[in-house]
C-alpha positions in Angstrom: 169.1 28.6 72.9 167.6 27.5 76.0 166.6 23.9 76.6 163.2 23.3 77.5 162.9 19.8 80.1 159.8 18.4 81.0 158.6 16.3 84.4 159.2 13.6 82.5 162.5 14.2 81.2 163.5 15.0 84.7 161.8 12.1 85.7 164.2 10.0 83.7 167.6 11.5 85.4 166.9 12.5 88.7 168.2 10.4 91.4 168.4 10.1 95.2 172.0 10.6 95.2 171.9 13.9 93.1 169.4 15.7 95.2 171.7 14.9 98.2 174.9 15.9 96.5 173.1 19.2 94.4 171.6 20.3 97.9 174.8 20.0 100.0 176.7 21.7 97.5 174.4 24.8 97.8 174.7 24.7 101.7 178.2 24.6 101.6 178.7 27.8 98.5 176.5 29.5 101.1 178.4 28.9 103.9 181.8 29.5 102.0 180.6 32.9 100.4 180.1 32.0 97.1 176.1 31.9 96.6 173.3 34.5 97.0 169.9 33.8 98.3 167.1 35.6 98.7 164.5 34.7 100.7 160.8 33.3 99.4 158.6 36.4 97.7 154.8 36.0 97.3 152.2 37.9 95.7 148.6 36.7 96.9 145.1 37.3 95.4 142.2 35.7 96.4 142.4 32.7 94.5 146.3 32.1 93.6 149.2 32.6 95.0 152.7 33.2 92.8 155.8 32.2 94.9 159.1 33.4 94.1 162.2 32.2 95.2 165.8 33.3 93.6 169.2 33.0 93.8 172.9 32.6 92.5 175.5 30.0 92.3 178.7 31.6 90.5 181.0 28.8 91.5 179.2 26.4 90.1 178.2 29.3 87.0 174.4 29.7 86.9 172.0 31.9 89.1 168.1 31.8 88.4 165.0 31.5 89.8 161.8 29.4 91.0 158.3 30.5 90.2 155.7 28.6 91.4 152.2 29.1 91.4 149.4 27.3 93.9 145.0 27.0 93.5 142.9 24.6 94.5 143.0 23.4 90.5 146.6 22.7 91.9 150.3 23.9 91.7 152.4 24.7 88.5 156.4 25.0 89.0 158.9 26.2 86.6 162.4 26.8 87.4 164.5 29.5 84.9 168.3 29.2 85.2 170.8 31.5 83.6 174.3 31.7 82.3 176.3 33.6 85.3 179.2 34.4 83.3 176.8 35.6 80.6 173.0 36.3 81.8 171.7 33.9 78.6 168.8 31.2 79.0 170.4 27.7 79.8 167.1 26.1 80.6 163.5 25.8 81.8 162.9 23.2 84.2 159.2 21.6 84.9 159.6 21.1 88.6 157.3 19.3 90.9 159.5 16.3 90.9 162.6 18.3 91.4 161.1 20.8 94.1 159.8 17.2 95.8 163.3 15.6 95.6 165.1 19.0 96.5 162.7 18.9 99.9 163.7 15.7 100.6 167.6 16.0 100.0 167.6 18.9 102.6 165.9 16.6 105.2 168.7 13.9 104.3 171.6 16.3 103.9 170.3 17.3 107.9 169.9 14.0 108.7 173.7 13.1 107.4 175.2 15.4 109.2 173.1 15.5 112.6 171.5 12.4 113.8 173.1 9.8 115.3 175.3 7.7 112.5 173.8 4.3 113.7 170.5 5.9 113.4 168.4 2.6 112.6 164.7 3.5 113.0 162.7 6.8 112.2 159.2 8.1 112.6 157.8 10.0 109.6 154.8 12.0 109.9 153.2 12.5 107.0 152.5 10.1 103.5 152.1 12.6 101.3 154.0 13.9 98.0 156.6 15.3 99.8 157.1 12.8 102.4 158.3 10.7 99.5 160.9 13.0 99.0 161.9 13.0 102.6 161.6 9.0 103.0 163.6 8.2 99.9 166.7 11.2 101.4 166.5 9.9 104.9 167.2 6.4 103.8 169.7 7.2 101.7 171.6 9.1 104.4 171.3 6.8 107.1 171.7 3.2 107.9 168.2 3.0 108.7 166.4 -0.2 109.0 162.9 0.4 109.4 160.9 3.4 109.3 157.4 4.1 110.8 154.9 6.4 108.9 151.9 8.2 110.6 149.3 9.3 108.0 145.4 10.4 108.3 143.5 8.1 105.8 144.3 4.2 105.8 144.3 3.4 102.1 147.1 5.9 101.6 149.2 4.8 104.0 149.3 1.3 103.2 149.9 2.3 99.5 152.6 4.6 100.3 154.7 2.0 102.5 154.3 -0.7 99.7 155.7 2.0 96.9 158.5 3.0 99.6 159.4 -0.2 100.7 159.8 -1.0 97.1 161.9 2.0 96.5 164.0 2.0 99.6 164.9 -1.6 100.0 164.0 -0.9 103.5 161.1 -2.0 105.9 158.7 1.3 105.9 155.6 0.4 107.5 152.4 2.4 109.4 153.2 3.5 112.6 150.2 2.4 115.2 149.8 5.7 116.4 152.1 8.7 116.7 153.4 7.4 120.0 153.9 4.3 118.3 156.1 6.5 115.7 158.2 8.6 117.9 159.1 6.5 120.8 161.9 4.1 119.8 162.9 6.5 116.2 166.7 7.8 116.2 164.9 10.4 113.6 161.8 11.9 113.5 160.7 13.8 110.5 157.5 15.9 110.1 156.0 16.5 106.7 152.3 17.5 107.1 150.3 21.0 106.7 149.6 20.7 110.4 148.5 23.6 112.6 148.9 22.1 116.3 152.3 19.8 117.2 151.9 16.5 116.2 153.6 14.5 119.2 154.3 15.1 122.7 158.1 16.1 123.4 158.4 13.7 126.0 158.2 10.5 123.7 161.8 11.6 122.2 164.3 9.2 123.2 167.6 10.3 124.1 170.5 11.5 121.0 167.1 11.6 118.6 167.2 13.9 115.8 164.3 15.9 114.2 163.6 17.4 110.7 160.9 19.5 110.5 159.7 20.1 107.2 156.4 21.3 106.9 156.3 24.0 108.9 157.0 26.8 106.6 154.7 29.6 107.8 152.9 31.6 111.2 149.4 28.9 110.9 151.7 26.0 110.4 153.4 24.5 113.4 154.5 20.1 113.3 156.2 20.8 116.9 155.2 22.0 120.1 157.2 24.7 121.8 158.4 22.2 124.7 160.0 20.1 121.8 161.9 22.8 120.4 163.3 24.0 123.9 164.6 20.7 124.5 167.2 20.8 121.0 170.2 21.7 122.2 171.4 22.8 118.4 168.5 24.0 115.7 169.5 24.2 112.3 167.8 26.2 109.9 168.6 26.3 106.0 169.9 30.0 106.5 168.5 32.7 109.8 166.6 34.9 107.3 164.6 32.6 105.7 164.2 30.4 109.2 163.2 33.9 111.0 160.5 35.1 107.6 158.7 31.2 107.4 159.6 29.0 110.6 156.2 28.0 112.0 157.6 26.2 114.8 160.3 28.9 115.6 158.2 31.8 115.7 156.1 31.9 118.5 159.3 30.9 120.7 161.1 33.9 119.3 158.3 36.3 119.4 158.3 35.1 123.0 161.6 35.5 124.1 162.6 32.2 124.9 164.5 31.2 121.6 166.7 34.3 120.0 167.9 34.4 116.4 171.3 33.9 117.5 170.8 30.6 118.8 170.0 29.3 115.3 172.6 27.6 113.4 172.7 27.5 109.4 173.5 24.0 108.1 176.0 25.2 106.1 178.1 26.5 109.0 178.1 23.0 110.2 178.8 21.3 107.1 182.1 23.4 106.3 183.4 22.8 109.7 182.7 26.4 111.0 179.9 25.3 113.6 180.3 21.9 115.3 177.2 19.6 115.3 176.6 17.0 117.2 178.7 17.0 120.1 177.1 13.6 122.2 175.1 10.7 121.6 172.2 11.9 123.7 171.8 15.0 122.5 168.3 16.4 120.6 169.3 18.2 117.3 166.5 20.1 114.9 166.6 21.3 111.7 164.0 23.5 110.8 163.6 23.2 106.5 161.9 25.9 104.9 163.8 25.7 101.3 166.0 28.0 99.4 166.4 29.0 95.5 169.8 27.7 95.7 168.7 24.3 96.2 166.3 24.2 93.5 169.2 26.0 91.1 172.3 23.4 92.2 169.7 20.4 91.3 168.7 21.7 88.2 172.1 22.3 86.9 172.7 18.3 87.8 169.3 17.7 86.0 170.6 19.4 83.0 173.8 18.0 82.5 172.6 14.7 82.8 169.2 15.3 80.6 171.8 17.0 77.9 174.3 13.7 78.4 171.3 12.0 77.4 169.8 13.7 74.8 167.0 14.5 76.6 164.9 18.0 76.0 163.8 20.3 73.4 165.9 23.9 72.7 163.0 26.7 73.1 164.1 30.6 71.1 165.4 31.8 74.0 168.4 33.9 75.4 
């Protein structure tokens, strides 16, 4: 039978250091052959949305997929993984959590493998759920010291860099303004449902590195185009997906000034195929829109440990 694992059950097992592991382990079956993924599939009425994402992992023996559904009452995630050997049930997965820590790792994994490794400070934009993601993944990957965070209502913000601080061990405070955020940060990383860039591309220092993470369709766009053309490497979780959902990516391609060839998967990179960095001073992007086989290599971790724990209910099915 199938096990059945709640938000809280995932709650309980989840850490930083999965998500970071689970995600680079998808990047780098990709890049090695040995995963499938298909890129998001959405079926839209007036009021909801359902959003489909799927994929396969056979080395690591599952394939499945996300279903996700968003209203204004709000948005419901369930993630169904399968037996690849087999086709049976292993489990369904509550994930709001897990699509929230998922988002994050793939900012970190980036960030790990891309920014500067003596990257102290960063500039977040955004102080929402998923920027908690993102904050938590970042300072996991890098040495970072302090981190400033740019957010719309006052309250919130102070709130959220109490709880990060706390969870961090790191000094995460409001940025002043967005200036304030960007100027002096090794990493910047966007994480908003913004439709105009959110800083101007001249307040990038030198070697910085950018995740963008919230740009994930035509009306979204965290960064302007003069930001973009000043990357000298843009990584994308794979082209397809980048090229289907890339806010900021599109209008450059549609124009002619960025070409589809000039994107780089992060998975390349990561096994060696594609160098990344190559000089302290360089501006590197990657451009996050998610894949299934994120979501599927994290659950399989959230399982094992959930089961290692006793944690979950079997549900009748196969």
């Amino acid at each position: 039978m199938a096990v059945f694992l709640t938000e809280n059950d995932v709650k309980q097992v989840l850490t930083v250091d999965m998500a970071l592991a689970g995600v680079e382990s998808a990047h780098r079956d990709l890049a090695l052959g040995q995963a499938v993924d298909a890129p998001r599939q959405r079926s839209r009425l007036p009021q909801t949305v359902l959003h489909i994402l799927q994929g396969a992992l056979p080395a690591q023996g599952v394939l499945g997929y996300k279903a996700y559904t968003s209203n204004r009452s709000g948005n419901r995630f369930l993630i169904h993984l399968f037996d690849a050997a087999t086709g049976l049930h292993k489990a369904v997965i509550e994930a709001d959590y897990l699509g929230m820590m998922r988002t994050g790792a793939a900012s970190g994994v980036a960030a790990r493998w891309l920014a500067r490794p003596d990257a102290t400070v960063a500039g977040v934009f955004g102080s929402g759920w998923q920027a908690e993601g993102h904050v938590r993944a970042i300072c996991a990957a890098l040495p970072l010291e302090t981190v400033k965070v740019v957010g719309r209502k006052v309250d919130k913000l102070q709130s959220f860099c109490a709880r990060m601080s706390e969870l961090t061990g790191r000094r995460i405070v409001p940025a002043a303004d967005a200036e304030d955020a960007v100027r002096d940060a090794d990493l910047v990383g966007t994480v908003t449902t913004a439709a105009q860039p959110l800083f101007d591309a001249d307040w990038l220092k030198p070697g910085a590195h950018i995740n963008g993470a919230g740009s994930n369709a035509l009306i979204r766009q965290e960064l302007s185009e003069a930001t973009v053309r000043r990357c000298s490497l843009i990584a994308v979780d794979t082209v397809a997906t980048a090229l289907a959902e890339a806010g900021d990516l599109l209008p450059l391609l549609e124009k002619g000034r960025l070409h589809a060839r000039q994107l780089v998967e992060l998975g390349e990179i990561i096994v060696g195929r594609h160098a990344g960095r190559s000089d302290g001073g360089q501006l590197t992007l990657f451009e996050s829109q998610g894949l299934a086989i994120q979501d599927l290599a994290l659950a399989l971790r959230v399982l094992e440990a959930a089961q290692a724990q006793g944690l979950g209910r079997e549900i009748p099915l196969q």
